[in-house]
C-alpha positions in Angstrom: 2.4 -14.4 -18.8 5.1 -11.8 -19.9 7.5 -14.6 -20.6 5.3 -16.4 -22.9 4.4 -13.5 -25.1 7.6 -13.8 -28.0 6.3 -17.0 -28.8 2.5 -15.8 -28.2 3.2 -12.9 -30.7 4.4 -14.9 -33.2 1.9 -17.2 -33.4 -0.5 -14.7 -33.2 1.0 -12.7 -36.1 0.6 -16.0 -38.2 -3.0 -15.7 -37.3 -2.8 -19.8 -35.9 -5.3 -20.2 -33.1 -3.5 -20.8 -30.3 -5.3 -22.1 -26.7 -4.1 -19.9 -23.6 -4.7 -21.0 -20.0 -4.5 -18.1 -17.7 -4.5 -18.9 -13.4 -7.3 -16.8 -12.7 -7.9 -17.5 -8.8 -5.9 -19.3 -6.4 -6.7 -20.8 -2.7 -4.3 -22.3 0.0 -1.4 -23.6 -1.1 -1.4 -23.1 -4.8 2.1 -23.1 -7.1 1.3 -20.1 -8.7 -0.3 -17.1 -8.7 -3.7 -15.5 -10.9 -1.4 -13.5 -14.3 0.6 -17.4 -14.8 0.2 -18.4 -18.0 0.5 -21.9 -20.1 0.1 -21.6 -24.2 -0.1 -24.6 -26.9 0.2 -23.5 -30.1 1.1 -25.0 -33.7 2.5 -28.6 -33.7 1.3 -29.3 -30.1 4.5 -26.6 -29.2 4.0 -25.7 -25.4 5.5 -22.4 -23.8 4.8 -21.5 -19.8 3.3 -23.4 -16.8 0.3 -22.8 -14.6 0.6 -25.1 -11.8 4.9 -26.4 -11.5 3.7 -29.4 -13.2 1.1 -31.0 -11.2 -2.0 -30.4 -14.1 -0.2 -29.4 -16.8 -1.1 -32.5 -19.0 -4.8 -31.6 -18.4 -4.6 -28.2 -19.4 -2.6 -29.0 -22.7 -5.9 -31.2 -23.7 -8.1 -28.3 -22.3 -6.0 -26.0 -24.4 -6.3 -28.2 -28.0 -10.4 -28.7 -27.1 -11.1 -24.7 -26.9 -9.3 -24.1 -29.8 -11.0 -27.0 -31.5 -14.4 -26.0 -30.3 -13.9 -22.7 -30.6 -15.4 -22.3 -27.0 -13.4 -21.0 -23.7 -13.9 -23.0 -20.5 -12.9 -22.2 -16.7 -11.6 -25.3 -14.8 -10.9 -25.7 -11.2 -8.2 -28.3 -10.0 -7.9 -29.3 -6.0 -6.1 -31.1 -4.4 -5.3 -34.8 -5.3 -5.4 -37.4 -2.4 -5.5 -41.4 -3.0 -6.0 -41.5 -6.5 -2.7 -41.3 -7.9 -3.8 -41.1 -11.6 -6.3 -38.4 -10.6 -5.5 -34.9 -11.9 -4.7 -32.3 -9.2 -2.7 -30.4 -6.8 -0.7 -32.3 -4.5 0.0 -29.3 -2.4 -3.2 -29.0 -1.1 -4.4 -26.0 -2.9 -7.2 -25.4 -5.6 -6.5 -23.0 -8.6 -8.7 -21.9 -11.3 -8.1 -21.5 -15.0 -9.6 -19.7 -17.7 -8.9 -21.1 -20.6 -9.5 -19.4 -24.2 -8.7 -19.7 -27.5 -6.8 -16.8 -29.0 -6.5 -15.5 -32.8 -7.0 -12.4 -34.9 -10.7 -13.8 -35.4 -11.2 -13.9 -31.2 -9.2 -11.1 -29.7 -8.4 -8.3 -32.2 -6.8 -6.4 -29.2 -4.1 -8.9 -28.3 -1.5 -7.9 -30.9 -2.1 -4.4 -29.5 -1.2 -5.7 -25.8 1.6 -7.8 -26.6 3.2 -4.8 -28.1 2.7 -2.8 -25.0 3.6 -5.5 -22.7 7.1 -5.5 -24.9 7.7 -2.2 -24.7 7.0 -1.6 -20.7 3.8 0.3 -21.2 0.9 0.0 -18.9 -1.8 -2.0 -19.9 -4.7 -4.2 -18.5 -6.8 -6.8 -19.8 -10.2 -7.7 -18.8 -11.6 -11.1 -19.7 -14.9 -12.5 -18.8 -15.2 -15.9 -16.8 -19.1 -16.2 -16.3 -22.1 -14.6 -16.3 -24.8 -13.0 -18.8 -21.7 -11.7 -20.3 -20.3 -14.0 -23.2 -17.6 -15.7 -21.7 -14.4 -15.0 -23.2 -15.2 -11.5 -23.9 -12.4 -9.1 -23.3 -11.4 -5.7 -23.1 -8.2 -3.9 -23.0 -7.5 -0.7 -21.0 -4.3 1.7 -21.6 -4.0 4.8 -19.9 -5.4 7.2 -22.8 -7.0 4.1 -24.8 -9.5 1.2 -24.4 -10.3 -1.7 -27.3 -12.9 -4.6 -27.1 -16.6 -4.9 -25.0 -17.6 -7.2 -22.3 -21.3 -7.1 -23.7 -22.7 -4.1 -22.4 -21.4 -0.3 -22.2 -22.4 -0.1 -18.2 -20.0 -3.3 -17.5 -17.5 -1.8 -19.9 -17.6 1.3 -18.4 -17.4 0.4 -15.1 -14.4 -2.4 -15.6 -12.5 0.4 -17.6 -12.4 2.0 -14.1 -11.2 -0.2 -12.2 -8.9 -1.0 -14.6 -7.2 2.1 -14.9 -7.0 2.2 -10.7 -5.8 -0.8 -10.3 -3.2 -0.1 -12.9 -0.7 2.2 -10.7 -0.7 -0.6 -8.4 0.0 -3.9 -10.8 -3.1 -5.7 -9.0 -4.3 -8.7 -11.1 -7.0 -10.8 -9.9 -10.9 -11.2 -10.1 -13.6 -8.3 -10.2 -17.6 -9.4 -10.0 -20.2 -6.8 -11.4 -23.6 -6.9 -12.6 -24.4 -7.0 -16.3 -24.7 -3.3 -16.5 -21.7 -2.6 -15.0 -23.2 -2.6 -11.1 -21.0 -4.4 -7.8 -22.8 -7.3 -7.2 -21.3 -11.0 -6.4 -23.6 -12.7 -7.7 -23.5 -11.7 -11.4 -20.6 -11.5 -13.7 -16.7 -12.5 -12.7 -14.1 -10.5 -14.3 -10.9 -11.4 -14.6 -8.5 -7.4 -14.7 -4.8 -8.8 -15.5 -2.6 -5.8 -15.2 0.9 -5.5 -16.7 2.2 -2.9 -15.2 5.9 -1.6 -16.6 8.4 -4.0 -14.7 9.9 -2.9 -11.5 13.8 -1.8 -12.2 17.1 -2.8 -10.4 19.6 -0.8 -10.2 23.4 -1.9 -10.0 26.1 0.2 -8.9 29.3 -0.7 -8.9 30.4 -2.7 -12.1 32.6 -5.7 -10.1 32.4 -9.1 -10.9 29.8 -9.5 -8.7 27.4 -7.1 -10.6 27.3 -9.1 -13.3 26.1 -12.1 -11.4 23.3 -9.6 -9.6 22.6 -8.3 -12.6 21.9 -11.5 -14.6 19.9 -13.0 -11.6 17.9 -10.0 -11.1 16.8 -10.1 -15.6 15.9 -14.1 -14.4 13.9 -12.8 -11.8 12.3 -10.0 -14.1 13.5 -6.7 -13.8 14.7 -3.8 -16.1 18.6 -3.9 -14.8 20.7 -0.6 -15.3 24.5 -1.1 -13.9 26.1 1.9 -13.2 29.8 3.0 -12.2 32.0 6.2 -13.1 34.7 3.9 -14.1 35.0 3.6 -17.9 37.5 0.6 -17.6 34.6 -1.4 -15.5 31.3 0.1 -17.4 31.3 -1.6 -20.6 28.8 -3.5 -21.8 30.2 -6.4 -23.1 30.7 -8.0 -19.5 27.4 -7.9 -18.5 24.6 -10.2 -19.6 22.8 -8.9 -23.1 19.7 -6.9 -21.9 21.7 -4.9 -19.1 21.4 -1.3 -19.3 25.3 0.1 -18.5 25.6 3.9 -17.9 29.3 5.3 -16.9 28.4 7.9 -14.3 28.7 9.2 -10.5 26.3 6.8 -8.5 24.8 9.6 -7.1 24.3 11.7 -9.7 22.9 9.4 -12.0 20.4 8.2 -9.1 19.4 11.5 -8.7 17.9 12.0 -12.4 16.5 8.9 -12.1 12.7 7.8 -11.1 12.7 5.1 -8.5 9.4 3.5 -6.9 8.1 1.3 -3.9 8.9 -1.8 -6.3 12.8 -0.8 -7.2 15.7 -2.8 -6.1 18.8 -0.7 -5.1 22.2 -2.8 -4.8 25.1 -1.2 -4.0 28.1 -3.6 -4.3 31.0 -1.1 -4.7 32.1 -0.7 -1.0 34.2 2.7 -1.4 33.2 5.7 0.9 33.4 7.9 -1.9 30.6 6.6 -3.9 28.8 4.5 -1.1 28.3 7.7 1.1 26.7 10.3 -1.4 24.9 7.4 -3.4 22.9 6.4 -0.2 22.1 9.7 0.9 20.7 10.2 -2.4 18.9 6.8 -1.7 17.4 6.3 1.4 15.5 9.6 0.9 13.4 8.4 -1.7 11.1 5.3 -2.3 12.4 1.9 -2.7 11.4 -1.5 -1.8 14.8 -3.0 -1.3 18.6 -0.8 -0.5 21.4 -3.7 -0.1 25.2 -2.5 0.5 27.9 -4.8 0.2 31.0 -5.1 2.6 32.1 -6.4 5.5 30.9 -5.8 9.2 33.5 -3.1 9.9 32.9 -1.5 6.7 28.9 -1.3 7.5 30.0 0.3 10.5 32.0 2.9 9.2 29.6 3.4 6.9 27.0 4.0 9.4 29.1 6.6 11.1 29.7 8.4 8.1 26.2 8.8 7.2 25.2 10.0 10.7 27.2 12.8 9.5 24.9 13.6 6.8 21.3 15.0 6.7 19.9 11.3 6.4 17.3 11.3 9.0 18.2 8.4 12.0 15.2 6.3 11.5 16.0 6.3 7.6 19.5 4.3 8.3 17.4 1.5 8.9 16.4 0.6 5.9 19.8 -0.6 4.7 20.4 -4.0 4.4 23.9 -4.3 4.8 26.1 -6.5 4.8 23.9 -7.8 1.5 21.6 -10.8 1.2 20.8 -13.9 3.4 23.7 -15.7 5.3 24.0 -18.8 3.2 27.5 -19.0 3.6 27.8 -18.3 -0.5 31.6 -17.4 -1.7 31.6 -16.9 -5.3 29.9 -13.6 -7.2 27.2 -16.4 -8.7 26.4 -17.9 -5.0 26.4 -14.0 -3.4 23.9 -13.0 -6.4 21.5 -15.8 -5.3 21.7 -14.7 -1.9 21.1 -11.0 -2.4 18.2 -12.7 -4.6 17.0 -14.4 -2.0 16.9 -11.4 0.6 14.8 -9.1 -2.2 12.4 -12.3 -2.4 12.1 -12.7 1.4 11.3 -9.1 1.9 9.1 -8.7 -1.2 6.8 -11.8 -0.3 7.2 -11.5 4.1 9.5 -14.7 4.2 11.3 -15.6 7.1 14.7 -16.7 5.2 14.2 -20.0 7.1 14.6 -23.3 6.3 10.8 -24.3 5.1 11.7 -27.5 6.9 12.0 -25.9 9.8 8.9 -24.1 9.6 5.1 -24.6 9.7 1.9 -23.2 8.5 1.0 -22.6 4.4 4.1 -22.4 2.1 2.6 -20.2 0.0 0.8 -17.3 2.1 -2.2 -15.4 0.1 -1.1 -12.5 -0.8 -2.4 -9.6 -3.2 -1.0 -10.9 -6.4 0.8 -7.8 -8.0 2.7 -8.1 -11.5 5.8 -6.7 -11.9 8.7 -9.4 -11.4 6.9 -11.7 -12.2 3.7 -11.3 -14.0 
């Protein structure tokens, strides 16, 4: 839903009821994920997608009814087989929907969310699908802070706790408690969407190519910082608006900074002199992706240089070098959607294969974390 919320916030700030549909469970094969997010606002205006097109039409009507009536409604959608005017998902998966109407009047908090969501600060929001809680009802949990009720100080209480765990690890997805706040699966489903600050990619090495990385990695939602010590090459204005651009030693300026299990290190400037004291600043902390550009030999010499250094043996592994998927791609734009497609792969377990030459579920369940792409 992060990419939705300018328009959401505006709207909001008009104080127009606006219907949102939020995916709020998924099974098999669905398109996307529980946090994905479709909006229609004033003059029928549409922002976001829940499903890649498949029930979209439905959920627009869904959206205009709740804020019409005034009441929310979940919706499931399966899959759609002979009948070829039937609404449904032709990929063989069933998603759920929770979808709400949404104005000053209905969710006081929201304003207070989008705000934090803009600004990269932790926050989740719980919403209530079902159950002798009013549906609809939400709460929102910061670190330090919590606004709105569920119905009942137990639930609210016990939801702000989960909340805040799941919130160092981005999970979104459903909760089930009883009405005083209790486990139970049989009583109320809660739906904990966390936005959790999104994960960072850093750049180093400001060549032509980092520009292309750098404006595919904003698409694919991270913070981007591109970093060299070269003043000539560091300067903002040839990289994409919204690209942080320090002038700095590699190294040094990784070293000051925080990096986590979701960050995305690319190192595309291929020189010994950076490459060598940059990754042994690297591979000794976390990261869930280190890519180094160059050729095979210059991998290799690489690799013999950093054998030199403390960097433990099993740690050299974790380079991915040379950078990204072989798809044959020549030109910085083609190399930044390969390197793209290698952090994907290895975010999300895929093979890098050819889904026609595969089998099995396209879309594999996974823990649904938001960070990327939330």
């Amino acid at each position: 839903m992060r990419e939705i919320l300018p328009a959401l916030s505006r709207w909001y700030a008009s104080g127009t009821p606006f219907g949102l549909a939020t995916v709020v469970d998924v099974s098999r094969s669905a398109p996307r994920g529980p946090g994905a997010a479709m909006a229609v606002g004033p003059g029928d205006e549409v922002v976001g997608s829940v499903s890649g097109g498949c029930v979209e039409g439905a959920v627009f009507e869904l959206a205009k009814e709740v804020v019409e009536s005034g009441e929310p409604q979940v919706q499931t959608f399966g899959y759609s087989d002979a009948d070829a005017f039937e609404v449904g998902l032709t990929c063989g998966g069933e998603l759920t929907l929770l979808v709400r109407p949404v104005s000053p009047a209905t969710d006081p908090a929201f304003g207070a969310v989008a705000a934090s969501v803009a600004a990269h600060r932790p926050v989740v929001t719980a919403t209530v699908l079902d159950g002798p809680a009013p549906r609809g009802a939400s709460l929102a949990v910061w670190p330090d802070a919590v606004a709105g009720t569920l119905g009942t100080e137990g639930l609210d209480a016990a939801v702000t706790d989960d909340a805040r765990g799941g919130l160092a690890q981005g999970v979104t997805g459903l909760r089930h408690y009883g009405p005083r706040g209790e486990r139970r699966e049989d009583a109320v489903r809660v739906f904990l969407h966390s936005f959790a600050p999104p994960p960072r990619m850093l750049v180093f090495g400001a060549i032509d190519f980092a520009a292309a990385v750098a404006r595919m990695g904003l698409f694919l939602g991270y913070r981007v910082t591109v970093c060299d010590a070269r003043k000539v090459f560091a300067t903002p204005r040839r990289f994409p608006e919204g690209v942080e651009v320090v002038v700095d030693w590699p190294h040094r300026y990784l070293g000051g900074t925080e990096t986590d299990d979701r960050t995305v290190i690319c190192v595309l400037t291929h020189d010994p002199k950076f490459d060598v004291p940059l990754l042994e600043e690297a591979l000794t902390r976390p990261a869930a992706y280190i890519g180094v550009m160059g050729s095979r030999r210059t991998h290799e010499d690489r690799l013999k240089r950093l054998r030199d250094t403390p960097v433990p043996a099993e740690a050299l592994a974790r380079l991915r070098s040379p950078i990204g998927l072989d798809l044959g791609a020549r030109t910085p734009e083609e190399v930044a959607v390969s390197i793209a497609a290698e952090i994907v792969a290895l975010r999300w377990g895929g093979t890098g294969m050819p889904l026609s030459a595969t089998a099995g579920a396209i879309h594999p369940p996974v823990l649904s974390r938001v960070g990327a792409s939330g």
